[in-house]
C-alpha positions in Angstrom: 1.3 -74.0 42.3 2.0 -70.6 40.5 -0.6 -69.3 37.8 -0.6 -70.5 34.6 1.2 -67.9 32.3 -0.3 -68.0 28.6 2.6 -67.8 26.0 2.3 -65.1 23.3 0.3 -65.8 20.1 3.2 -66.4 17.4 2.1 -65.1 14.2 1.3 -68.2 12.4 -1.3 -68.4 15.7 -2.9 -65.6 14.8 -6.7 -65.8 14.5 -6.8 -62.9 12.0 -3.9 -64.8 9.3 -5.4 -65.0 6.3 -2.9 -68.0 6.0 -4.2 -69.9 8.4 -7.3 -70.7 7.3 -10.5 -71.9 8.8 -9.5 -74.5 10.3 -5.9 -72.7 11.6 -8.2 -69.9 12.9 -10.7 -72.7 14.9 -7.2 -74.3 16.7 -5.7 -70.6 17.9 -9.0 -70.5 19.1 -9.5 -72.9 21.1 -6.1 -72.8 22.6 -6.4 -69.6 23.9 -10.1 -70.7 25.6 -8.1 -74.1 26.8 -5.4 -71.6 29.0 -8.2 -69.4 30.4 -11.4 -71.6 30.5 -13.2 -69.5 32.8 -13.0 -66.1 30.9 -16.4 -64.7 30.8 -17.8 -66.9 33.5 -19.0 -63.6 35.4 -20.3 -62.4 32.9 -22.8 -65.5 32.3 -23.3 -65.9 35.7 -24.7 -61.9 36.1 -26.6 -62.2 33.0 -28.9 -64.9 35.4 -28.4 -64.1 38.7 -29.1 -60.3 38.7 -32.7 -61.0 36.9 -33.6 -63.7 39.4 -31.8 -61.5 42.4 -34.5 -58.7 41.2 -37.2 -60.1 41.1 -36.7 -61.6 44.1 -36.7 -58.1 45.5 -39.7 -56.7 43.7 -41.7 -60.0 45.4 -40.9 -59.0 48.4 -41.9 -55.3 48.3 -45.1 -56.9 46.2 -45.7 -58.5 49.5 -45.1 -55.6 51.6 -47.7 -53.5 49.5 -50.3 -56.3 49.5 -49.9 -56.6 53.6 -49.9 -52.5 53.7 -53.4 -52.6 51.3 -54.7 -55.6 53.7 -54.4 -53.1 56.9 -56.0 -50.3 54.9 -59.3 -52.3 54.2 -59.1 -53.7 57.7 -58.9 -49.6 59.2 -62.2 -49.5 56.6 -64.0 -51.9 57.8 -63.5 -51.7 61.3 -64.8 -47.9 61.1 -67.7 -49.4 58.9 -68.5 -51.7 61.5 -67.9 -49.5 64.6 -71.0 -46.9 63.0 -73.1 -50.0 61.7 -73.4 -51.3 65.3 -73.9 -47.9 67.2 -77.4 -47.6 68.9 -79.9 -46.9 66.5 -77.9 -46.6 63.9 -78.1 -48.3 60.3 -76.1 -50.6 57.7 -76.2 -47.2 55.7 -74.2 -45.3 58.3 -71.6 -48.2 58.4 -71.9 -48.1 54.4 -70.6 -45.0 54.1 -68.3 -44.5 57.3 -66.1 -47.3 55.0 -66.5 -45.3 52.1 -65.4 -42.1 53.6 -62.4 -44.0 55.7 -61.1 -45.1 52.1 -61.2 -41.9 50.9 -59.3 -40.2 53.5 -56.4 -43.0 53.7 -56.2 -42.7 50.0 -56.9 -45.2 46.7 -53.1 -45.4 46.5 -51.9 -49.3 47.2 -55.9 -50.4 47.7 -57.7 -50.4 44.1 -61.1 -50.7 43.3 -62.3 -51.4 46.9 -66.3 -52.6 47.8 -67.6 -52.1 51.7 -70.4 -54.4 52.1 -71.9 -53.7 55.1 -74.8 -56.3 56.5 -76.2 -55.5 60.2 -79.2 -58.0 61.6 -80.4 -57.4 64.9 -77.9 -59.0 66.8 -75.0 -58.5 64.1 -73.2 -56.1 61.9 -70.6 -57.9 59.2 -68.9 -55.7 57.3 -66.4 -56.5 54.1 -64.1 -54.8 52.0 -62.3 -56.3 49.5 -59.8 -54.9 46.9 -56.8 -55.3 44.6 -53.5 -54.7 46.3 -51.4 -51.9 43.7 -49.2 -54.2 41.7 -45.5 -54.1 41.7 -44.1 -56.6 39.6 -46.2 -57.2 36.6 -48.9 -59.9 36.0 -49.2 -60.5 40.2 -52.8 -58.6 41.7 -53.5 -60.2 45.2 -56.6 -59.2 46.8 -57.0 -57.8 49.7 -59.4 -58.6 51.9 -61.0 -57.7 55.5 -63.8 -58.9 57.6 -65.2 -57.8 61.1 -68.2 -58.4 62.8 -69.2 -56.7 65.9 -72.8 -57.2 68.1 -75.1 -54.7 67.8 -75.8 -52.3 70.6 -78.8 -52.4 71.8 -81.0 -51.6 74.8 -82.0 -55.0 76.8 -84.2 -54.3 80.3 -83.4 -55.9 83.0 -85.6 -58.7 83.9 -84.8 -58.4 87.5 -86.5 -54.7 87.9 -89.0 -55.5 86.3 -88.0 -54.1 82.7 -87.7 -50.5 83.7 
């Protein structure tokens, strides 16, 4: 079927006629929208898709960020814990092996990050928890990470006598 081919606006047609009138000017109207009903269709359709199609994109790097900040307290806390549990060592030690770790990675995608470091005598726990750098506005995800690790410590042998 060939294209439709739109005849030329006569004169009388003219949306601009001062002749025409109102309602003159409403008809030309909408007999040039009736030829080409779809004209500015792509327009509309960009004016929603691109938003959508954007933030769709900032979610996922949002995401990516949030899984980068989770691996940055886990690298913290597994240091923390690693000193906490050494022989003779203290909850102190692991304390501020996470604090230090932090520092040296950086407080760039991990905000406002707490190592809470608990070590009984069989146990060390350590925590750190903070907010992952936000990307798309009004979303902060924590991040969080928790390890816990025996304690070393000397136990004789009950065979030799404890020696």
């Amino acid at each position: 079927m060939p294209p439709a081919i739109t005849p030329p606006i006569r004169r009388a047609e003219c949306p601009f006629n001062p002749a025409l009138g109102v309602a003159g000017r409403l008809r030309a109207r909408w007999r040039r929208v009736a030829i080409r009903p779809d004209a500015g269709a792509v327009s509309a359709e960009l004016v929603i898709a691109m938003p959508l199609l954007l933030f769709i994109i900032l979610f996922v790097i949002q995401a990516g960020v949030w899984m980068h900040a989770g691996h940055v307290a886990e690298a913290a806390a597994n240091r923390a814990a690693e000193m906490a549990a050494g022989y003779r060592s203290s909850a102190a030690a692991g304390q501020s092996a996470g604090t230090e770790t932090l520092t040296a990675i950086g407080s760039g995608v991990l905000k406002n990050p707490t190592v809470t470091v608990t070590r009984t005598a069989t146990e060390v726990r350590v925590e750190v928890v903070g907010t992952a750098e936000t990307v798309v506005p009004g979303i902060s995800w924590t991040a969080r990470a928790v390890v816990v690790r025996p304690v070393e410590r000397f136990v004789p042998d009950a065979a030799s006598g404890g020696a």
